[in-house]
N, CA, C and O atoms as a GROMACS GRO file, in nm:
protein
  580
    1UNK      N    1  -4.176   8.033  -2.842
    1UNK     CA    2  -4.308   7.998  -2.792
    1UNK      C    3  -4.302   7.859  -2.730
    1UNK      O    4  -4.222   7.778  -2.777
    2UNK      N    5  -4.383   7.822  -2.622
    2UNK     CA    6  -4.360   7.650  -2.560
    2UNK      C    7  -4.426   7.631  -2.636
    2UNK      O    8  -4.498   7.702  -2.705
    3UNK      N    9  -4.398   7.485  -2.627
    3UNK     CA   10  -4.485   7.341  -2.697
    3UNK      C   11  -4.610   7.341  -2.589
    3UNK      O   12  -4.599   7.336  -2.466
    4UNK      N   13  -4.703   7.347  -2.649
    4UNK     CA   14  -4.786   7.255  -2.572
    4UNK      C   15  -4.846   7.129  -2.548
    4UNK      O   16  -4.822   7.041  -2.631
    5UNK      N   17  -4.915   7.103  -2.458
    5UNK     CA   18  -4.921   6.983  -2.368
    5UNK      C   19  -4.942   6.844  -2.491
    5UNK      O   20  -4.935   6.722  -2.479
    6UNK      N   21  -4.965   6.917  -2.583
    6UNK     CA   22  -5.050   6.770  -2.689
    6UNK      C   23  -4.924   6.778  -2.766
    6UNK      O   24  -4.912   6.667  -2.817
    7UNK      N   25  -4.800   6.871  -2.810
    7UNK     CA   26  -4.667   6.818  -2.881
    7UNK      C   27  -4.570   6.717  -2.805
    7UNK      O   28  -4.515   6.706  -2.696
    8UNK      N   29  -4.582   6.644  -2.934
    8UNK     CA   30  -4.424   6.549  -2.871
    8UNK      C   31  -4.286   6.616  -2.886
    8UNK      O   32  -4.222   6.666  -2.978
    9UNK      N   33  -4.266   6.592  -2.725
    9UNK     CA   34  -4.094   6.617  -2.742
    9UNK      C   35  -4.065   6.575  -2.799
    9UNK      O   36  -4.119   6.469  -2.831
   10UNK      N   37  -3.900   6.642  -2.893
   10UNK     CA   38  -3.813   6.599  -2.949
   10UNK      C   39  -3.692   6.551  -2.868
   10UNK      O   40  -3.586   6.606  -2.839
   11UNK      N   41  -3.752   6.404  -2.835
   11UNK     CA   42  -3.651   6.327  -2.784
   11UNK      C   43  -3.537   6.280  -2.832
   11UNK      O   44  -3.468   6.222  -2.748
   12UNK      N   45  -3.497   6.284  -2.932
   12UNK     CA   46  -3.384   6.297  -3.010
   12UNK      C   47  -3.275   6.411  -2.942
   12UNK      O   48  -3.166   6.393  -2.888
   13UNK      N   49  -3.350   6.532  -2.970
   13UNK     CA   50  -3.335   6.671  -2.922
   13UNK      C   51  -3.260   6.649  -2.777
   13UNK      O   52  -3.154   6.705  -2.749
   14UNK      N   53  -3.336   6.550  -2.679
   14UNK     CA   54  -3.284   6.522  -2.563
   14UNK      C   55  -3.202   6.430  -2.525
   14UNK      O   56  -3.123   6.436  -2.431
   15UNK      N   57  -3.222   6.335  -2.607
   15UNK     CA   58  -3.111   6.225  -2.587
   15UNK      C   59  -2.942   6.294  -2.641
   15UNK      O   60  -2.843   6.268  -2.571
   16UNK      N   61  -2.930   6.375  -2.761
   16UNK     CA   62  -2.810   6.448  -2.770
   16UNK      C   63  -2.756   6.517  -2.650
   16UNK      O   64  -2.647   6.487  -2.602
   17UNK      N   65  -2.838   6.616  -2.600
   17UNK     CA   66  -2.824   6.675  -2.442
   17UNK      C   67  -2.796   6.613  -2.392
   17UNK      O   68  -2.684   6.636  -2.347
   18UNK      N   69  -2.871   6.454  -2.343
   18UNK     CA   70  -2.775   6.336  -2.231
   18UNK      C   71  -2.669   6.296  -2.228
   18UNK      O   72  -2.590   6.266  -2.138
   19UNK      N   73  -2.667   6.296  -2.400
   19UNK     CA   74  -2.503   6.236  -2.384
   19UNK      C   75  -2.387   6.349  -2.412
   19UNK      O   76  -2.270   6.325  -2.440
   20UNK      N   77  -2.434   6.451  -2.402
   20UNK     CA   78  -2.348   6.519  -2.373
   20UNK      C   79  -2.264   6.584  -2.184
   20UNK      O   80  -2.151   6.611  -2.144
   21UNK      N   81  -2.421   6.581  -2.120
   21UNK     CA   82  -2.407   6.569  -1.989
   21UNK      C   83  -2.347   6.416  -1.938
   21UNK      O   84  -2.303   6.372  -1.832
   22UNK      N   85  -2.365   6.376  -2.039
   22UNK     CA   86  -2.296   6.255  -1.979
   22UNK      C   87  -2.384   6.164  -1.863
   22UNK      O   88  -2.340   6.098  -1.769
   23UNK      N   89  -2.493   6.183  -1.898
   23UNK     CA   90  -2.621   6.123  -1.782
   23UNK      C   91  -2.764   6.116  -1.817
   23UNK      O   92  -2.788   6.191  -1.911
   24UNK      N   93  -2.873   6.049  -1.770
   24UNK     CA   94  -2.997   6.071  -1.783
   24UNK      C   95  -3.066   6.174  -1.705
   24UNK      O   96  -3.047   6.190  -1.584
   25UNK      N   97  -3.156   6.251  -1.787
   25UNK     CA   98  -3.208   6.349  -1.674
   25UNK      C   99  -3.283   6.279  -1.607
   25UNK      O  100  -3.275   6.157  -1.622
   26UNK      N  101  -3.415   6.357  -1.474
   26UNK     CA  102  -3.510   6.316  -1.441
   26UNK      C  103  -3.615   6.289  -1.535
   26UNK      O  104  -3.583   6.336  -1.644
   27UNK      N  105  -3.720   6.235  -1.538
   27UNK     CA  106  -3.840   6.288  -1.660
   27UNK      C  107  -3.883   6.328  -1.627
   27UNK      O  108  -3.949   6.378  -1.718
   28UNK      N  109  -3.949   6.399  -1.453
   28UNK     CA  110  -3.989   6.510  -1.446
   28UNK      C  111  -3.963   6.652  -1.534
   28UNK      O  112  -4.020   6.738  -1.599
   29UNK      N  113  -3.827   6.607  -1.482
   29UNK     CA  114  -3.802   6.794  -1.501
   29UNK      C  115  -3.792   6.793  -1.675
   29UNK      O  116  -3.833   6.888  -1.742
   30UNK      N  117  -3.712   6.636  -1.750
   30UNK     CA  118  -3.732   6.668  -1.884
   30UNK      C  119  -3.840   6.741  -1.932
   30UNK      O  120  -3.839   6.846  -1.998
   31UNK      N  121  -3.974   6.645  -1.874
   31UNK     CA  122  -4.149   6.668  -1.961
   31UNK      C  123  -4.157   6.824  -1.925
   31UNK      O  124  -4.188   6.910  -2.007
   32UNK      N  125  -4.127   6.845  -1.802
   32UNK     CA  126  -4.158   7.026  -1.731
   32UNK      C  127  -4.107   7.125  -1.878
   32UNK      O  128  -4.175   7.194  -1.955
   33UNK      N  129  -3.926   7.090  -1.875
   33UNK     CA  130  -3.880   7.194  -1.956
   33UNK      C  131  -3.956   7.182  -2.055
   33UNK      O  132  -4.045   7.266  -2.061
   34UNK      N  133  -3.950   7.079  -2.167
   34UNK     CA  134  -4.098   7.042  -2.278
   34UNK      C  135  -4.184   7.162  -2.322
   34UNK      O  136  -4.196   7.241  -2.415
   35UNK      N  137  -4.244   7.126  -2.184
   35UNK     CA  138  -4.339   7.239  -2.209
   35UNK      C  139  -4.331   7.413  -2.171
   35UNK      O  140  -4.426   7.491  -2.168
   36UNK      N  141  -4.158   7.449  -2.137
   36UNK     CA  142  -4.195   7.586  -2.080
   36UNK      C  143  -3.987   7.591  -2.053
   36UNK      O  144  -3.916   7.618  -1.956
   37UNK      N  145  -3.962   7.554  -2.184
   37UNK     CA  146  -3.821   7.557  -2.169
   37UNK      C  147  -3.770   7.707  -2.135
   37UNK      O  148  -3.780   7.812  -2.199
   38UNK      N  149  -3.707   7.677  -2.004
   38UNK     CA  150  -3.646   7.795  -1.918
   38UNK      C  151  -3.740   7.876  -1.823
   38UNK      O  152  -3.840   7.822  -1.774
   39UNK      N  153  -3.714   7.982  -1.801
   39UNK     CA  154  -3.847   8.039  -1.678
   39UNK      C  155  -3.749   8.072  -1.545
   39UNK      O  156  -3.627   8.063  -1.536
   40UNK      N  157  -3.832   8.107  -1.463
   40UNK     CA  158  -3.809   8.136  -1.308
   40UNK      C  159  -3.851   8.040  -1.222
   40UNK      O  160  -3.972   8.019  -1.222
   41UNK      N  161  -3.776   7.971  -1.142
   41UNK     CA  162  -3.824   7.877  -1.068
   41UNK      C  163  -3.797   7.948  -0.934
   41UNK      O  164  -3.683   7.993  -0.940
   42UNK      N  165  -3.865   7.983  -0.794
   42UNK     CA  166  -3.880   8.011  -0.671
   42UNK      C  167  -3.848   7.933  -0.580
   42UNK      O  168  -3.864   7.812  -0.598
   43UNK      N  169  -3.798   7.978  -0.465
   43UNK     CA  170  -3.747   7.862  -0.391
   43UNK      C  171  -3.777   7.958  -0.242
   43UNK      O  172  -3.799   8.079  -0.236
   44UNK      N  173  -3.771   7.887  -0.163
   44UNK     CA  174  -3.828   7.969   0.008
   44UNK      C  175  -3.685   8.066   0.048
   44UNK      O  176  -3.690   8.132   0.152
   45UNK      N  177  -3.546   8.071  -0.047
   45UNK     CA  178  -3.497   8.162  -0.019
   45UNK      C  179  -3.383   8.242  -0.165
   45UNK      O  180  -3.284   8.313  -0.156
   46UNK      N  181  -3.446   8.196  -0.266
   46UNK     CA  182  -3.400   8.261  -0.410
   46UNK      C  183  -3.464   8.225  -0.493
   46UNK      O  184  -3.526   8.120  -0.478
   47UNK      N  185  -3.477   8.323  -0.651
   47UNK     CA  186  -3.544   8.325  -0.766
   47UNK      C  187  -3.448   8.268  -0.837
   47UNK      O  188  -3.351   8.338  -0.868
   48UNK      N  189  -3.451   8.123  -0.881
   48UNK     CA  190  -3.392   8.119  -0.988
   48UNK      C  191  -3.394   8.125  -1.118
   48UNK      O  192  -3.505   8.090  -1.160
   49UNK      N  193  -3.330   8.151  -1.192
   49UNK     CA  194  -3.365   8.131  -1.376
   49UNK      C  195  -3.308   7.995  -1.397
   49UNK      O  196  -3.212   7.955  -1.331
   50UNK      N  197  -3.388   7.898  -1.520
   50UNK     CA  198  -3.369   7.827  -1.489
   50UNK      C  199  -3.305   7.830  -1.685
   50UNK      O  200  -3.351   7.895  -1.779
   51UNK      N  201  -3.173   7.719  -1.681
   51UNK     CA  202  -3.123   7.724  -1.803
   51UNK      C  203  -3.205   7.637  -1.916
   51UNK      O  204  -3.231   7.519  -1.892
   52UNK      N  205  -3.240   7.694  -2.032
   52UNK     CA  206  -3.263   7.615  -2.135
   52UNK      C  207  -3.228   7.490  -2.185
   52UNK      O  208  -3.110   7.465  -2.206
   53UNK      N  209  -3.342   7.380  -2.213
   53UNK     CA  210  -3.234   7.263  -2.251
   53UNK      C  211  -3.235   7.308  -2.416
   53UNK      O  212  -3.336   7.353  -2.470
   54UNK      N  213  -3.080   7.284  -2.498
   54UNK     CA  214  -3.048   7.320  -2.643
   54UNK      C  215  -3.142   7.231  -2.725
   54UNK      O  216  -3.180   7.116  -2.708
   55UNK      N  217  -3.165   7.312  -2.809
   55UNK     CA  218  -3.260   7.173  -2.908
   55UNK      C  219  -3.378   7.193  -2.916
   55UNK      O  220  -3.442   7.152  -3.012
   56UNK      N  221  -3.430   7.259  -2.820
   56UNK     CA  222  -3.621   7.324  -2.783
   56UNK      C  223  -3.649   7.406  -2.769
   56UNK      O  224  -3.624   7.459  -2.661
   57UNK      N  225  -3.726   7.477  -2.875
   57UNK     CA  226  -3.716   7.587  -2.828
   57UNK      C  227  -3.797   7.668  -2.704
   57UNK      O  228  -3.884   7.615  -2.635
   58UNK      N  229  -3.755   7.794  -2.691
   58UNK     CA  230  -3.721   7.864  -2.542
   58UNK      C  231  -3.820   7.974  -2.497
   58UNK      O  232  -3.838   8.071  -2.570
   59UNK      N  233  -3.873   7.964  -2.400
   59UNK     CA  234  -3.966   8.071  -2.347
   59UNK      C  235  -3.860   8.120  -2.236
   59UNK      O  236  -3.804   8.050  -2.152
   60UNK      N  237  -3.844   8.264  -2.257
   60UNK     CA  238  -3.796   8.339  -2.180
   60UNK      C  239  -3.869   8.460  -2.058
   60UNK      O  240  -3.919   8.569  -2.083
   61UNK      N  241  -3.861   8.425  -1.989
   61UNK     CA  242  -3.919   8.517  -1.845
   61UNK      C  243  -3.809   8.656  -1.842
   61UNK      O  244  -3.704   8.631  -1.784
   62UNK      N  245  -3.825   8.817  -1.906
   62UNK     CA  246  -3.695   8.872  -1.871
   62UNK      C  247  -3.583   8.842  -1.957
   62UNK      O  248  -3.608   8.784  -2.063
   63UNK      N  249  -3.455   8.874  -1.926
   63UNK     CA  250  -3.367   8.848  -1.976
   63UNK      C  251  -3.292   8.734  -1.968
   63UNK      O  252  -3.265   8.717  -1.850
   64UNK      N  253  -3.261   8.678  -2.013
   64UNK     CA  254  -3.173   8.536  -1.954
   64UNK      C  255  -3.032   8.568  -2.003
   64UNK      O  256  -3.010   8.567  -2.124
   65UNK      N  257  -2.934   8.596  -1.910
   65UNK     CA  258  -2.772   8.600  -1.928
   65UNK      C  259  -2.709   8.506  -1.922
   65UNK      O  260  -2.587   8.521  -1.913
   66UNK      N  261  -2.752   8.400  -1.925
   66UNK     CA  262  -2.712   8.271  -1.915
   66UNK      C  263  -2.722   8.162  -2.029
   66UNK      O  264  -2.815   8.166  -2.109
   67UNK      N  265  -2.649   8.091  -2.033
   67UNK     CA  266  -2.656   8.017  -2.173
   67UNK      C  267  -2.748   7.870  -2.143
   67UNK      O  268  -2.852   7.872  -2.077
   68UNK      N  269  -2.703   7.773  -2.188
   68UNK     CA  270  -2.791   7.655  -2.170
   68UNK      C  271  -2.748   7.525  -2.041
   68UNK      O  272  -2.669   7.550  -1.951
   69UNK      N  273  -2.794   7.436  -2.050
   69UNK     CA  274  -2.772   7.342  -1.950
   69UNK      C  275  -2.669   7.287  -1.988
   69UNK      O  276  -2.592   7.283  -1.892
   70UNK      N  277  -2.645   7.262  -2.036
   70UNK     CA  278  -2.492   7.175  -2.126
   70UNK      C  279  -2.385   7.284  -2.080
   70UNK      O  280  -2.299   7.250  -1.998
   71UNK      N  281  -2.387   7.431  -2.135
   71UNK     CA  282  -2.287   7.497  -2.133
   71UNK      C  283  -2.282   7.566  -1.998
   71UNK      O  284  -2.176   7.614  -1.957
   72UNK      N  285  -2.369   7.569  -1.945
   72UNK     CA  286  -2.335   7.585  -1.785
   72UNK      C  287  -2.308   7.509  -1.649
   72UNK      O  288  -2.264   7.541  -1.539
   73UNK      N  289  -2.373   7.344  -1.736
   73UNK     CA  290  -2.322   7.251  -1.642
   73UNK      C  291  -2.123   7.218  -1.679
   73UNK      O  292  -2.044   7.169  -1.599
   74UNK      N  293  -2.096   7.259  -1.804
   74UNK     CA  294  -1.935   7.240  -1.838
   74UNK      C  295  -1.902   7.306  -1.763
   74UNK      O  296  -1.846   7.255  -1.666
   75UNK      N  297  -1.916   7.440  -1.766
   75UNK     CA  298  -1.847   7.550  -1.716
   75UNK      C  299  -1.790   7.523  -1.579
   75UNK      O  300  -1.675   7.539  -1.539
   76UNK      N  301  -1.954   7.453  -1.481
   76UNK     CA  302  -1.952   7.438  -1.372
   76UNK      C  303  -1.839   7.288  -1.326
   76UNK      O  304  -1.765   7.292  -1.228
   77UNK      N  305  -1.846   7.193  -1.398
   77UNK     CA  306  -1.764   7.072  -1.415
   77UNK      C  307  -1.658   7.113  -1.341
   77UNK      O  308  -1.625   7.078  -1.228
   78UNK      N  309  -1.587   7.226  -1.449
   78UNK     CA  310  -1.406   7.249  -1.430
   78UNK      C  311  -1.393   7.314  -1.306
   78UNK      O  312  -1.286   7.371  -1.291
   79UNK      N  313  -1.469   7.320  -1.217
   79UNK     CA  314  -1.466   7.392  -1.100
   79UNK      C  315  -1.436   7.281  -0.956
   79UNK      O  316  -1.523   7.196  -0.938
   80UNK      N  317  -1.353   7.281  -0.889
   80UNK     CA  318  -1.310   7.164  -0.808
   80UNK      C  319  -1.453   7.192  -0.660
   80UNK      O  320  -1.468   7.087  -0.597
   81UNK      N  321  -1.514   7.268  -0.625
   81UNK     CA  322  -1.581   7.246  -0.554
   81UNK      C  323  -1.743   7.215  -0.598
   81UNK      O  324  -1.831   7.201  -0.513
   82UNK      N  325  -1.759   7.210  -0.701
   82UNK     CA  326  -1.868   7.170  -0.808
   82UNK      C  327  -1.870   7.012  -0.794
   82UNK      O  328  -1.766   6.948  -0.811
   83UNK      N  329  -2.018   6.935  -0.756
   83UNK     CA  330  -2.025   6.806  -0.740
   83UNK      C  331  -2.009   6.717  -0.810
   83UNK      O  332  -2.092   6.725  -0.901
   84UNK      N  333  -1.906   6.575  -0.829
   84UNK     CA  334  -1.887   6.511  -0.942
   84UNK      C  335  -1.999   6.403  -1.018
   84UNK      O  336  -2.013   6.288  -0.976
   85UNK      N  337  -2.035   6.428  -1.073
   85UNK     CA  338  -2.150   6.438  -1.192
   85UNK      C  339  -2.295   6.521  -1.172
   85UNK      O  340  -2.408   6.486  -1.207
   86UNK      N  341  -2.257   6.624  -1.113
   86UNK     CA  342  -2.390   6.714  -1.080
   86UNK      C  343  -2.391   6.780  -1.228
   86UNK      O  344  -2.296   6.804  -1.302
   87UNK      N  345  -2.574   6.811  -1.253
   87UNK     CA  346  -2.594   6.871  -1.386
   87UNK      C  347  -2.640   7.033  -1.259
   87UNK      O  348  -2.662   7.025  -1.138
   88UNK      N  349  -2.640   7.134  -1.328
   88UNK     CA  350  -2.692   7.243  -1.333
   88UNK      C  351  -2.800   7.248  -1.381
   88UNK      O  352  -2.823   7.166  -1.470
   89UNK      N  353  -2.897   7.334  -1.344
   89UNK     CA  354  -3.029   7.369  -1.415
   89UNK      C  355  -3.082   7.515  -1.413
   89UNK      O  356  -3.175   7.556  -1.483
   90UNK      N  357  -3.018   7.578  -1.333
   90UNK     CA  358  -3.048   7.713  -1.284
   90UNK      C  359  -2.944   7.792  -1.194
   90UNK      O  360  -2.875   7.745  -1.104
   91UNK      N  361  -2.951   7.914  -1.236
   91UNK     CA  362  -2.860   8.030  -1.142
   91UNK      C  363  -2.929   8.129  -1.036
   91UNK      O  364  -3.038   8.157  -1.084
   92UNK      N  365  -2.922   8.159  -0.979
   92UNK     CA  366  -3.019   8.273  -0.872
   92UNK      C  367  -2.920   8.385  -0.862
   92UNK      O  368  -2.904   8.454  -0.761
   93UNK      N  369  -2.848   8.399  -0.987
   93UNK     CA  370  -2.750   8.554  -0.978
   93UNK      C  371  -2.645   8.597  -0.901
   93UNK      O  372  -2.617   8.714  -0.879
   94UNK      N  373  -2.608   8.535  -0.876
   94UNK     CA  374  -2.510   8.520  -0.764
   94UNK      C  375  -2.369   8.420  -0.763
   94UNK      O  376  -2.264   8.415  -0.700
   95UNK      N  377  -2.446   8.333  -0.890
   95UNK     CA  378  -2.311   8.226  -0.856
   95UNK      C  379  -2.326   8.080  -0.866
   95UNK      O  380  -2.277   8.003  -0.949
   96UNK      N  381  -2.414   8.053  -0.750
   96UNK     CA  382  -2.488   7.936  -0.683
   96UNK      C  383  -2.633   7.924  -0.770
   96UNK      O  384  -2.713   8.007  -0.811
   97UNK      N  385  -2.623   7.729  -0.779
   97UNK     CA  386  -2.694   7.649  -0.877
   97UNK      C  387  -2.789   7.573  -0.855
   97UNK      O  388  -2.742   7.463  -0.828
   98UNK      N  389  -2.908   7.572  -0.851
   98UNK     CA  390  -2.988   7.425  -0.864
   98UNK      C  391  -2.923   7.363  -0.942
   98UNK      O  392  -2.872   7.398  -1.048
   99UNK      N  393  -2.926   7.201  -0.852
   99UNK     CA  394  -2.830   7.145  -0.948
   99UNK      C  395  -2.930   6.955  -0.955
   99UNK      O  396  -3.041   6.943  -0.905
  100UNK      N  397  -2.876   6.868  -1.007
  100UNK     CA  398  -2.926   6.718  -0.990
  100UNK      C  399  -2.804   6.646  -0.963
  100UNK      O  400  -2.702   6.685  -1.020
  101UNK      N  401  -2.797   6.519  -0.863
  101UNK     CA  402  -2.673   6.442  -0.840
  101UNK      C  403  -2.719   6.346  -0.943
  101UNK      O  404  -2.822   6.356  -1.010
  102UNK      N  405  -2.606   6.224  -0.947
  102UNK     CA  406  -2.638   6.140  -0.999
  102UNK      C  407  -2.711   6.059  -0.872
  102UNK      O  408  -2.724   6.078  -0.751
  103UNK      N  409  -2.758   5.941  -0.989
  103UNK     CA  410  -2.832   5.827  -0.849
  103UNK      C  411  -2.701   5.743  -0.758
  103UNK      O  412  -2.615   5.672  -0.809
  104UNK      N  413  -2.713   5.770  -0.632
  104UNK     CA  414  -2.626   5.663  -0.527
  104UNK      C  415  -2.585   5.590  -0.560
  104UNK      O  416  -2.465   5.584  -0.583
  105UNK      N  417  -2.679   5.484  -0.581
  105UNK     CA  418  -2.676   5.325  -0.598
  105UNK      C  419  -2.699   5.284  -0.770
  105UNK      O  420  -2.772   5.201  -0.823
  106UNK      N  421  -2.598   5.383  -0.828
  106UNK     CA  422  -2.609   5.366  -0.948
  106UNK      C  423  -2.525   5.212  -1.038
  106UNK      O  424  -2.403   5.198  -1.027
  107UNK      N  425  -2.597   5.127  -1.107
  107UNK     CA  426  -2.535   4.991  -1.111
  107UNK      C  427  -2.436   5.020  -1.195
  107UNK      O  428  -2.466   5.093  -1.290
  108UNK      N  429  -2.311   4.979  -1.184
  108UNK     CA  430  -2.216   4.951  -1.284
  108UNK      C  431  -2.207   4.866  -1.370
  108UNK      O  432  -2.098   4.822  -1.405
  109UNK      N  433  -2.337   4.823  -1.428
  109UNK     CA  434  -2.358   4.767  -1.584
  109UNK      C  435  -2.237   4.839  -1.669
  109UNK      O  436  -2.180   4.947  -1.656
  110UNK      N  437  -2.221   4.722  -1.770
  110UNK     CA  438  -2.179   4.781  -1.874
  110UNK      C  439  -2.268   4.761  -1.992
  110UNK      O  440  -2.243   4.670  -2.071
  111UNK      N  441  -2.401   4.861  -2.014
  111UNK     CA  442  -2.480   4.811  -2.121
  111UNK      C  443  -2.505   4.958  -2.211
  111UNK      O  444  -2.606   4.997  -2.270
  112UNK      N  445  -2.376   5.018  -2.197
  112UNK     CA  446  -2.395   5.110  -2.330
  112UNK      C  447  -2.495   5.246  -2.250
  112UNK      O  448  -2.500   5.356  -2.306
  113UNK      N  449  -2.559   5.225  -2.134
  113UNK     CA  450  -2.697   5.334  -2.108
  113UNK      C  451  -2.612   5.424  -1.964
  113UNK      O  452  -2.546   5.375  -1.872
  114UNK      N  453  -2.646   5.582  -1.994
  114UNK     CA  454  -2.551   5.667  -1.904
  114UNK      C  455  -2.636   5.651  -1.777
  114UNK      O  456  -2.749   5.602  -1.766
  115UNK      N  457  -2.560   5.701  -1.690
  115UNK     CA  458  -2.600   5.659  -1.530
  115UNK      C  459  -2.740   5.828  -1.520
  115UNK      O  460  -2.745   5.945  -1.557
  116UNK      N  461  -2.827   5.727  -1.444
  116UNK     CA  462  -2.953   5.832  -1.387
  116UNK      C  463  -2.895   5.953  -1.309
  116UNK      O  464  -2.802   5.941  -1.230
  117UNK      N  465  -2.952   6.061  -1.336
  117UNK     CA  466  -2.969   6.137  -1.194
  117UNK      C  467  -3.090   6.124  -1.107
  117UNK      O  468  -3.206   6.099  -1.141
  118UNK      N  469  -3.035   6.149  -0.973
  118UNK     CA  470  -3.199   6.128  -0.898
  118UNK      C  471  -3.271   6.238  -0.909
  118UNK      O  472  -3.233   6.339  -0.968
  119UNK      N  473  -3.368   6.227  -0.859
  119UNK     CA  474  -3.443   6.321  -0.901
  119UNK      C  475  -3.466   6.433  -0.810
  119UNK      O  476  -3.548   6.516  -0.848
  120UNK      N  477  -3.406   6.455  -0.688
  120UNK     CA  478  -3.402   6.563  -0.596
  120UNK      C  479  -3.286   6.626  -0.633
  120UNK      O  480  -3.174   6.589  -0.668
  121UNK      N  481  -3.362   6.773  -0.608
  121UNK     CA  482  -3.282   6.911  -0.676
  121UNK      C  483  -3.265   6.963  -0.488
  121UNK      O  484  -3.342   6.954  -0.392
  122UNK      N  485  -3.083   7.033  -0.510
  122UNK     CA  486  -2.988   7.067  -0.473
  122UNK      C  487  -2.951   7.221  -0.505
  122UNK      O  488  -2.947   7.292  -0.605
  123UNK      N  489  -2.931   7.231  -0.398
  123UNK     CA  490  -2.884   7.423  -0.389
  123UNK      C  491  -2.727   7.415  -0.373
  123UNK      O  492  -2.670   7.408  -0.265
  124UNK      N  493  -2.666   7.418  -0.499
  124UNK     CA  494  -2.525   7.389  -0.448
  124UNK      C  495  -2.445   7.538  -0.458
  124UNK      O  496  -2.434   7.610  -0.557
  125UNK      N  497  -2.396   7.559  -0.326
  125UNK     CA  498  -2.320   7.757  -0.310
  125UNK      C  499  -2.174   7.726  -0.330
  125UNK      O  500  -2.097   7.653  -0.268
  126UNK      N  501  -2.156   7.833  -0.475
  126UNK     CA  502  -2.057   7.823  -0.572
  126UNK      C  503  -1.961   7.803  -0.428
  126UNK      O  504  -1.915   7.689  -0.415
  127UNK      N  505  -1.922   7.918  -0.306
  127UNK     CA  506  -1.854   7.999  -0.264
  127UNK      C  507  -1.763   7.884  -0.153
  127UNK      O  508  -1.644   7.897  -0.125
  128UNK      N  509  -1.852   7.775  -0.103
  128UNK     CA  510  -1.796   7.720  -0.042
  128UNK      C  511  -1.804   7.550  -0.111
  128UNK      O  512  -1.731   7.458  -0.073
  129UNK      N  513  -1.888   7.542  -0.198
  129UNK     CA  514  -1.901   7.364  -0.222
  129UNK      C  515  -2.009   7.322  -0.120
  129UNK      O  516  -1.991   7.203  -0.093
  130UNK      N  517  -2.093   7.363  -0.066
  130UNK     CA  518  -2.223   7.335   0.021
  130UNK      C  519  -2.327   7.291  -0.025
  130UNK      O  520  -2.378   7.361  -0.112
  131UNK      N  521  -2.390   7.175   0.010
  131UNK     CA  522  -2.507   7.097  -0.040
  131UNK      C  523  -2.636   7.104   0.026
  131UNK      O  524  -2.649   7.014   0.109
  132UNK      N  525  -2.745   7.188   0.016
  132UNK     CA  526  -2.878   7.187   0.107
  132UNK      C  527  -2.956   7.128  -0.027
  132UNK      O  528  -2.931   7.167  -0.142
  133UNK      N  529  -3.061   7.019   0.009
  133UNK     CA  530  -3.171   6.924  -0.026
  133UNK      C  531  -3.286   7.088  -0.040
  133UNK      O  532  -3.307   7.168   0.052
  134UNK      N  533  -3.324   7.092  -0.139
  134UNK     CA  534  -3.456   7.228  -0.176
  134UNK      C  535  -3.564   7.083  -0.174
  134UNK      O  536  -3.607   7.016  -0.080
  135UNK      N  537  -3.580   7.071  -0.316
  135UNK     CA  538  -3.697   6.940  -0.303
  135UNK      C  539  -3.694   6.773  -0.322
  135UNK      O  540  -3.596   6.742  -0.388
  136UNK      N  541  -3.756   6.683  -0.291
  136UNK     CA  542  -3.746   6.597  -0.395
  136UNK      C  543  -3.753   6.564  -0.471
  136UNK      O  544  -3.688   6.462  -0.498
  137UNK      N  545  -3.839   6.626  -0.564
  137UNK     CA  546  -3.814   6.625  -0.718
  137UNK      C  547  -3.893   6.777  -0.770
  137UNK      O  548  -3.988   6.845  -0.732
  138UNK      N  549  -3.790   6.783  -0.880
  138UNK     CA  550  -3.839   6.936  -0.988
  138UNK      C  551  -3.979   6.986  -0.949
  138UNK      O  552  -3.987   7.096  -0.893
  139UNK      N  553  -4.098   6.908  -0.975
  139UNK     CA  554  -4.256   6.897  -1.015
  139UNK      C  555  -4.289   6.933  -0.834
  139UNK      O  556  -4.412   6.938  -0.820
  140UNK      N  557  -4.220   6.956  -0.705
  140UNK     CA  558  -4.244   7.009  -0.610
  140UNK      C  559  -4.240   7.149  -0.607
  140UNK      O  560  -4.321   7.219  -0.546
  141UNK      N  561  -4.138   7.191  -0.680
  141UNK     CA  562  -4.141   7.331  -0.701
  141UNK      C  563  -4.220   7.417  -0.792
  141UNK      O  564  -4.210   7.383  -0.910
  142UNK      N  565  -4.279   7.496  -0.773
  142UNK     CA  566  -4.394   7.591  -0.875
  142UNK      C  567  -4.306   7.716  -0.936
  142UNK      O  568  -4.250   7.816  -0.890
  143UNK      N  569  -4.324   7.654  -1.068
  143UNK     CA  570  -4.211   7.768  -1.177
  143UNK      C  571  -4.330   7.901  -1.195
  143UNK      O  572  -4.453   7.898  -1.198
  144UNK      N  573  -4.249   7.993  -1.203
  144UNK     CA  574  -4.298   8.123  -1.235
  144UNK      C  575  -4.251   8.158  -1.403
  144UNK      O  576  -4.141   8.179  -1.454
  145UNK      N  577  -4.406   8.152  -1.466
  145UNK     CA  578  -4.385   8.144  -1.635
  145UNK      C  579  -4.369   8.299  -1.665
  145UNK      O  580  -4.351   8.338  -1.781
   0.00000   0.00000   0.00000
């Protein structure tokens, strides 16, 4: 069942996920999943499912054959045309990922805190390593619950 709008995330819950991705998410898309972890997200040319973050629990749209954000952004890692520090968030059945880069102009502090992703989501196609811009951030796109 989602949380709704008046539960606090278990940010704990999420900060384990970060450091396992090895990055900060957006807080868009964190607060989104929050409330409606996983679903169908639409795009002007595929349906995606979008992966669960571990730790929260999960509203499912259908079946989901897919495992979580952690274990599908690994998967995707070991793959040489897969972007280096791109997270995954979703599959459209086929292969090919909504995905998040990290931020550009990310500072090379050394203060212990993992590097941002930005917040524009990426259609990255398994088949060739191809990058098309979908939105600028998660909260542009209208998920199908």
């Amino acid at each position: 069942m989602p949380h709704s709008s008046n539960d606090t995330p278990d940010w704990d819950a999420l900060r384990t996920v970060e450091r396992k991705l090895q990055c900060r998410l957006p807080e868009a898309y964190a607060a989104a999943m929050h409330n409606h972890n996983g679903g169908e997200l639409p795009t002007d040319t595929d349906l995606w499912e979008l992966y669960p973050v571990p730790g929260w629990p999960e509203q499912r749209v259908g079946h989901n054959a897919y495992g979580d954000v952690v274990s599908e952004t690994s998967a995707r890692r070991g793959r040489s045309l897969f972007p280096d520090g791109a997270v995954a968030i979703a599959d459209n059945g086929l292969g090919d990922q909504l995905c998040f880069l990290p931020e550009p102009q990310q500072a090379a502090e050394d203060n212990g805190d993992l590097p941002s992703l930005a917040p524009a989501l990426w259609f990255w196609q398994h088949d060739t390593g191809e990058l098309e811009k979908v939105a600028d951030q998660f909260q542009d796109l209208e998920r199908v619950h």
